[in-house]
N, CA, C and O of each residue as an XYZ file, in Angstrom:
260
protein
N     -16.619     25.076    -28.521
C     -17.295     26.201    -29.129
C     -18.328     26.731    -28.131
O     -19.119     25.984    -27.556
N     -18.287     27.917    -27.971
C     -19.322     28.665    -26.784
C     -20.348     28.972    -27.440
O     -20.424     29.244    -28.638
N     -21.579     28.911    -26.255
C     -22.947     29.186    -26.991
C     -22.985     30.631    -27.312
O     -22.369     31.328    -26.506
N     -23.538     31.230    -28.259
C     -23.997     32.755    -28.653
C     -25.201     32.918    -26.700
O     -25.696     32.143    -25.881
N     -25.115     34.063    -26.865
C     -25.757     34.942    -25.892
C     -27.394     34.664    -26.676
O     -28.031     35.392    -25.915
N     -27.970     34.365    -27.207
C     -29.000     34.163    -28.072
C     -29.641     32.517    -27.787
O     -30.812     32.212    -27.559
N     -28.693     31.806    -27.868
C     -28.128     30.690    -27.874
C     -28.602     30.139    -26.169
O     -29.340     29.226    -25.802
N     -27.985     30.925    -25.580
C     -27.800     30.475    -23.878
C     -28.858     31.217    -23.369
O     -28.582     31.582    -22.226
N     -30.002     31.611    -23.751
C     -31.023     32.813    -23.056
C     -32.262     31.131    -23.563
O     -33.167     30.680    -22.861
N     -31.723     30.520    -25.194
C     -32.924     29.865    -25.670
C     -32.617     28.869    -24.261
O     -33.415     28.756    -23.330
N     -31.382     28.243    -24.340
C     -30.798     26.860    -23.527
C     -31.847     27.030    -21.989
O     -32.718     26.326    -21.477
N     -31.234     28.289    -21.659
C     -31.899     28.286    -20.111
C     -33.641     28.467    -19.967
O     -34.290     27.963    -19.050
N     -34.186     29.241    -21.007
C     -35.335     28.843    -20.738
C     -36.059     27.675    -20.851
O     -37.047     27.277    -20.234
N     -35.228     27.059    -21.983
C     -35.831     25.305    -21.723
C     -35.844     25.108    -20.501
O     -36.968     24.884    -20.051
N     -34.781     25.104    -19.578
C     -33.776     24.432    -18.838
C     -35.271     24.953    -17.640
O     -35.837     24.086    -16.975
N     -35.584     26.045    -17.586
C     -36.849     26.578    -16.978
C     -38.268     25.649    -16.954
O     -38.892     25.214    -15.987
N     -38.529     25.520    -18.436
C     -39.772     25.088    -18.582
C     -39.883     23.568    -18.480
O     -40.970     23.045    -18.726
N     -38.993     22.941    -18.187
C     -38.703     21.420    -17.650
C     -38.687     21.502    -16.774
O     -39.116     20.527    -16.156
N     -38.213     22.655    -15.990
C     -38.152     22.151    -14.742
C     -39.476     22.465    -13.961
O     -39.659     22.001    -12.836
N     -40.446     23.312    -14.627
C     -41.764     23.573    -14.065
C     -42.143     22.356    -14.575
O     -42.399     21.510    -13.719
N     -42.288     21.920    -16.085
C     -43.372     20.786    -16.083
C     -43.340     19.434    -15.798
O     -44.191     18.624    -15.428
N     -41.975     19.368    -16.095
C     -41.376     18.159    -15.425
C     -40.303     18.042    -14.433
O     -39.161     17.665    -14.693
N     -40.746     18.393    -13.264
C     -39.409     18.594    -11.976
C     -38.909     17.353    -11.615
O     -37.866     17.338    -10.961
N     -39.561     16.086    -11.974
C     -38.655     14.970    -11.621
C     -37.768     14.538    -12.876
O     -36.731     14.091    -12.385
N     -37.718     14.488    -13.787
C     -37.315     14.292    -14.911
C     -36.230     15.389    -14.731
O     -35.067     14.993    -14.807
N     -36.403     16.473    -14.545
C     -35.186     17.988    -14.390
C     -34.400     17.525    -13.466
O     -33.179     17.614    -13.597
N     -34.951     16.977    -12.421
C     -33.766     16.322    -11.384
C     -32.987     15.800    -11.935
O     -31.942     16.367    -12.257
N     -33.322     14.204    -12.296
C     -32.633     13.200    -12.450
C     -31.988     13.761    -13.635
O     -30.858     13.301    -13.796
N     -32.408     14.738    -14.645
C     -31.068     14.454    -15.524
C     -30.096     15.957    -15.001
O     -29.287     16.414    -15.808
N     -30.240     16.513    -13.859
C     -29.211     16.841    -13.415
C     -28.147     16.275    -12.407
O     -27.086     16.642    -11.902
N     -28.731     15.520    -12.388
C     -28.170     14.187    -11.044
C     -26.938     13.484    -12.028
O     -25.806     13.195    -11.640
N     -27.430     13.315    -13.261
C     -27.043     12.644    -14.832
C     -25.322     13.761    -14.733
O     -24.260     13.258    -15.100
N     -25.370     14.798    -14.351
C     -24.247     15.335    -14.915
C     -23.548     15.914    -13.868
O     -22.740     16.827    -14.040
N     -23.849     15.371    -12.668
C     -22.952     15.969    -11.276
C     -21.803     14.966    -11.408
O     -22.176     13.823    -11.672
N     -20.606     15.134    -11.292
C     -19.499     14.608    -11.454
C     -19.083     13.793    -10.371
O     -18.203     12.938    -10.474
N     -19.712     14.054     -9.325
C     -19.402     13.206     -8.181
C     -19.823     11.526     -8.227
O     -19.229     10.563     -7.741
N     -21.153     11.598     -9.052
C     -21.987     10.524     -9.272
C     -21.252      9.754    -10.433
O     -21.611      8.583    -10.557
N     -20.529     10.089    -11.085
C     -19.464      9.483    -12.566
C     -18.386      8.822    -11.730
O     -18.384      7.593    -11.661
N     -17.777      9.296    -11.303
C     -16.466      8.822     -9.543
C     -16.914      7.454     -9.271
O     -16.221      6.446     -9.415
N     -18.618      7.517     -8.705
C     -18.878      6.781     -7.913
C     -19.254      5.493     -8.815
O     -19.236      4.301     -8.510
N     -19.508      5.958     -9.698
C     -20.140      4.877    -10.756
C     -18.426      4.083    -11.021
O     -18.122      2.933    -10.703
N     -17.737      4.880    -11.531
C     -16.528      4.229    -12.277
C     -15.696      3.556    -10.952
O     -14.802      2.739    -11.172
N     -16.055      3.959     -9.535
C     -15.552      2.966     -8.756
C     -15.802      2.063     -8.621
O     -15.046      1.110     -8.431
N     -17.199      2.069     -8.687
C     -18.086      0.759     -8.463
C     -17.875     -0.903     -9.645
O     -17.977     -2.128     -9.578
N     -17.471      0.399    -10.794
C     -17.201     -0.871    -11.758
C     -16.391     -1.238    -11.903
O     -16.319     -2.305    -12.512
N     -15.125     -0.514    -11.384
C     -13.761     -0.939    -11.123
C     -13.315     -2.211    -10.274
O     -12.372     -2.971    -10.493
N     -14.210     -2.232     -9.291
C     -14.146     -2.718     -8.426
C     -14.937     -4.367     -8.200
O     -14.782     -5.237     -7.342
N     -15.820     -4.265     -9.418
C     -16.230     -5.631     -9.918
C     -15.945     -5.724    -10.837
O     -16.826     -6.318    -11.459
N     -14.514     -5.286    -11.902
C     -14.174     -5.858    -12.660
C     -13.227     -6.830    -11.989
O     -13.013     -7.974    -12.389
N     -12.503     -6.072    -10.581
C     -11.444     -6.689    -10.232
C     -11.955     -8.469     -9.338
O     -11.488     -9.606     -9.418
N     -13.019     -7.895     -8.617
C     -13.766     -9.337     -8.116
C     -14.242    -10.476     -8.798
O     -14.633    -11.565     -8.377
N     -14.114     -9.937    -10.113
C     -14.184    -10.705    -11.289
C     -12.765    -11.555    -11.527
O     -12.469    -12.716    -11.244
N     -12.237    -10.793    -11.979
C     -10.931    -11.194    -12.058
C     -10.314    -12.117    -10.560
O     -10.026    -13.312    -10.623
N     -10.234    -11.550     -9.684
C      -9.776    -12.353     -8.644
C     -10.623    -13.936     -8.534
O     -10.132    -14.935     -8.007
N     -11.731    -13.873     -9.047
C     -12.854    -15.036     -9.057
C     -12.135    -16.275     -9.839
O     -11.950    -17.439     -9.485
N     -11.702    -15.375    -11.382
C     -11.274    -16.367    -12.133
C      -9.620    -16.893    -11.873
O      -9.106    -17.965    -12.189
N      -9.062    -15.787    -11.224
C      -7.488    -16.213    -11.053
C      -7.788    -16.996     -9.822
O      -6.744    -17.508     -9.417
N      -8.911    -17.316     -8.997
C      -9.099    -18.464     -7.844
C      -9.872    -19.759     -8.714
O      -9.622    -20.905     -8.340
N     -10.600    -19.595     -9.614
C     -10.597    -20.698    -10.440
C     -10.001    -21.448    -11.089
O     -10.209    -22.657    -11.202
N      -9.086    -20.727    -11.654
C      -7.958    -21.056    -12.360
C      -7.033    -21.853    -11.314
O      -6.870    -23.066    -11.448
N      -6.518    -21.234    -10.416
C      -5.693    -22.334     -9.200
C      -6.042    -23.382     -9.118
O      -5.378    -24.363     -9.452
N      -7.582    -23.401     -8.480
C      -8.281    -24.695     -7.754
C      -8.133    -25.296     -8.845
O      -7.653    -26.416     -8.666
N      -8.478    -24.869    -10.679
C      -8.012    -26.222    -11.496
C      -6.654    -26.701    -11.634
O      -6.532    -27.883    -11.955
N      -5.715    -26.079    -11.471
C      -4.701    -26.456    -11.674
C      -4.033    -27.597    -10.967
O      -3.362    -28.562    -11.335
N      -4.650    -26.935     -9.317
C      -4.116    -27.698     -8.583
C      -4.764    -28.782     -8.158
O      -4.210    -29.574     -7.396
């Protein structure tokens, strides 16, 4: 559903007055919605789920064997 023209004039002047009174806070939660940073995140956890896993399928051996 698209914002009304009414709607997106209120959105952006918030989007304004945060960013004057609070410019670090305006950062970071635009940092929050750059898509590049979601990539990097979901690699990262991908990637220790799997070191995880490889941890326990090497645990699992050494008991077996």
């Amino acid at each position: 559903m698209a914002l009304s023209m009414e709607e997106q004039r209120i959105l952006t002047q918030i989007e304004v007055r945060l960013s004057e009174d609070e410019p670090r806070l305006a950062h970071r939660l635009a940092r929050l919605g750059a898509p590049r940073r979601r990539t990097r995140t979901i690699i990262l956890a991908a990637a220790a789920i799997i070191i995880v896993l490889a941890a326990i399928g090497a645990a699992t051996a050494a008991a077996v064997l």
